[in-house]
C-alpha positions as CSV (number, residue, x, y, z in Angstrom):
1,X,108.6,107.7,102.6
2,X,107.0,109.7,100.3
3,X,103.2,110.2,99.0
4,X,103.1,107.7,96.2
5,X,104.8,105.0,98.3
6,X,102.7,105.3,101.7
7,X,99.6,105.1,98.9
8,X,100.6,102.0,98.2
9,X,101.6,100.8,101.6
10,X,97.6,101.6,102.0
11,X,96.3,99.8,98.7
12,X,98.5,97.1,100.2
13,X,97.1,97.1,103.6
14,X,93.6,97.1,102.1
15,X,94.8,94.1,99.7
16,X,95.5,92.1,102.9
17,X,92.5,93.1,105.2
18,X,90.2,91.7,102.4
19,X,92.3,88.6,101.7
20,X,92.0,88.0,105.8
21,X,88.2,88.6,106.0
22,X,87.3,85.5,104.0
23,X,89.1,83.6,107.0
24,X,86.2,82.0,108.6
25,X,88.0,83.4,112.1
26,X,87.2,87.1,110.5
27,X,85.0,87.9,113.0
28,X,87.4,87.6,115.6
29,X,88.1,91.2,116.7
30,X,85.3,92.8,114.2
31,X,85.1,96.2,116.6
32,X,88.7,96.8,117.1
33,X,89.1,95.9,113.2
34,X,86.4,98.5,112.6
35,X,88.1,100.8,114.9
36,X,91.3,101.0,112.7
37,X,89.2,101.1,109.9
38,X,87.6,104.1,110.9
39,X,91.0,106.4,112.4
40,X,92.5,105.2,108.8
41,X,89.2,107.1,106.8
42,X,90.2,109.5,109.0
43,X,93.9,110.1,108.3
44,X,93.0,109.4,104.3
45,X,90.5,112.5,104.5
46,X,92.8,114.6,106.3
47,X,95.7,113.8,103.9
48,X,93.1,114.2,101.0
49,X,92.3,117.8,101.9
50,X,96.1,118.6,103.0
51,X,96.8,117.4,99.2
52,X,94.0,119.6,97.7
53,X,95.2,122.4,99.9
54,X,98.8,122.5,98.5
55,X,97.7,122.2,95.0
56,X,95.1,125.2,95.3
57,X,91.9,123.1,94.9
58,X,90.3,124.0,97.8
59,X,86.9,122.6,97.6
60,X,87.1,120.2,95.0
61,X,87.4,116.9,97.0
62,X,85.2,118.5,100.0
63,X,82.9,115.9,99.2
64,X,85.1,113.5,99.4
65,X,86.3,114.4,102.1
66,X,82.7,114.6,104.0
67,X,82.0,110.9,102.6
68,X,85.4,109.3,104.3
69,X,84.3,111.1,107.4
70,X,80.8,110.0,107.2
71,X,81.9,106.2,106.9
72,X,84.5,106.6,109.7
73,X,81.4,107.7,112.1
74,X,79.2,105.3,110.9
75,X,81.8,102.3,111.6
76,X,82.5,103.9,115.2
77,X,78.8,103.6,115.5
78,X,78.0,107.3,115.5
Protein backbone atom coordinates (compact mmCIF):
# COMPACT_ATOMS: atom_id res chain seq x y z
CA UNK A 1 0.00 0.00 0.00
CA UNK A 2 1.29 3.16 -0.73
CA UNK A 3 0.95 6.90 0.78
CA UNK A 4 -2.07 8.14 -1.14
CA UNK A 5 -4.01 4.92 -0.52
CA UNK A 6 -3.30 4.36 3.41
CA UNK A 7 -4.57 8.35 3.35
CA UNK A 8 -7.59 7.32 2.29
CA UNK A 9 -7.92 4.12 4.29
CA UNK A 10 -7.58 7.07 7.19
CA UNK A 11 -10.19 9.61 5.67
CA UNK A 12 -12.24 6.45 5.53
CA UNK A 13 -11.78 5.35 8.96
CA UNK A 14 -12.49 8.87 10.19
CA UNK A 15 -15.74 8.75 7.78
CA UNK A 16 -16.99 5.77 9.79
CA UNK A 17 -15.97 6.73 13.39
CA UNK A 18 -18.16 9.86 12.91
CA UNK A 19 -21.05 7.94 11.22
CA UNK A 20 -20.80 5.49 14.53
CA UNK A 21 -20.72 8.36 17.14
CA UNK A 22 -24.30 9.52 16.41
CA UNK A 23 -25.23 5.83 17.59
CA UNK A 24 -26.90 6.52 20.78
CA UNK A 25 -24.61 3.40 22.13
CA UNK A 26 -21.47 5.82 21.26
CA UNK A 27 -20.50 6.09 24.53
CA UNK A 28 -19.91 2.55 24.91
CA UNK A 29 -16.10 2.23 25.01
CA UNK A 30 -15.44 6.28 24.91
CA UNK A 31 -11.74 5.69 26.73
CA UNK A 32 -10.51 2.90 24.61
CA UNK A 33 -12.07 4.84 21.48
CA UNK A 34 -10.10 7.84 22.73
CA UNK A 35 -7.20 5.66 23.19
CA UNK A 36 -6.91 4.73 19.39
CA UNK A 37 -7.72 8.12 18.67
CA UNK A 38 -4.83 9.37 20.33
CA UNK A 39 -1.81 6.48 19.04
CA UNK A 40 -3.48 7.41 15.42
CA UNK A 41 -2.55 11.46 16.04
CA UNK A 42 0.36 9.91 16.89
CA UNK A 43 1.36 7.78 13.89
CA UNK A 44 -0.30 10.85 11.51
CA UNK A 45 2.42 13.31 13.13
CA UNK A 46 5.14 10.96 12.78
CA UNK A 47 4.29 10.18 9.17
CA UNK A 48 3.74 13.96 8.69
CA UNK A 49 7.35 14.85 9.68
CA UNK A 50 8.82 11.56 7.93
CA UNK A 51 7.01 13.19 4.68
CA UNK A 52 8.44 16.72 5.33
CA UNK A 53 11.82 15.13 6.00
CA UNK A 54 12.16 13.38 2.63
CA UNK A 55 10.95 16.33 0.65
CA UNK A 56 13.55 18.80 2.46
CA UNK A 57 11.00 20.95 4.40
CA UNK A 58 12.21 20.46 7.64
CA UNK A 59 10.32 22.74 9.83
CA UNK A 60 7.49 23.60 7.85
CA UNK A 61 4.79 21.34 9.32
CA UNK A 62 6.59 21.51 12.94
CA UNK A 63 3.54 23.08 13.96
CA UNK A 64 1.64 20.71 12.82
CA UNK A 65 3.22 18.32 14.01
CA UNK A 66 3.23 19.82 17.80
CA UNK A 67 -0.68 20.37 17.39
CA UNK A 68 -1.46 16.37 16.55
CA UNK A 69 0.80 15.67 19.49
CA UNK A 70 -0.81 18.11 21.70
CA UNK A 71 -4.37 16.63 21.01
CA UNK A 72 -3.12 13.01 21.31
CA UNK A 73 -2.03 14.02 25.05
CA UNK A 74 -4.89 15.83 25.78
CA UNK A 75 -7.25 12.75 24.73
CA UNK A 76 -4.88 10.33 26.90
CA UNK A 77 -5.67 12.78 29.64
CA UNK A 78 -2.19 14.26 29.89
Amino acid sequence: MNESEASLVIKAGAELLRTASSDPRSNEGYPAVKATIAAALDDLAEALHNFEAAVGTIGRSTGWVQDLNRVADDLRGK
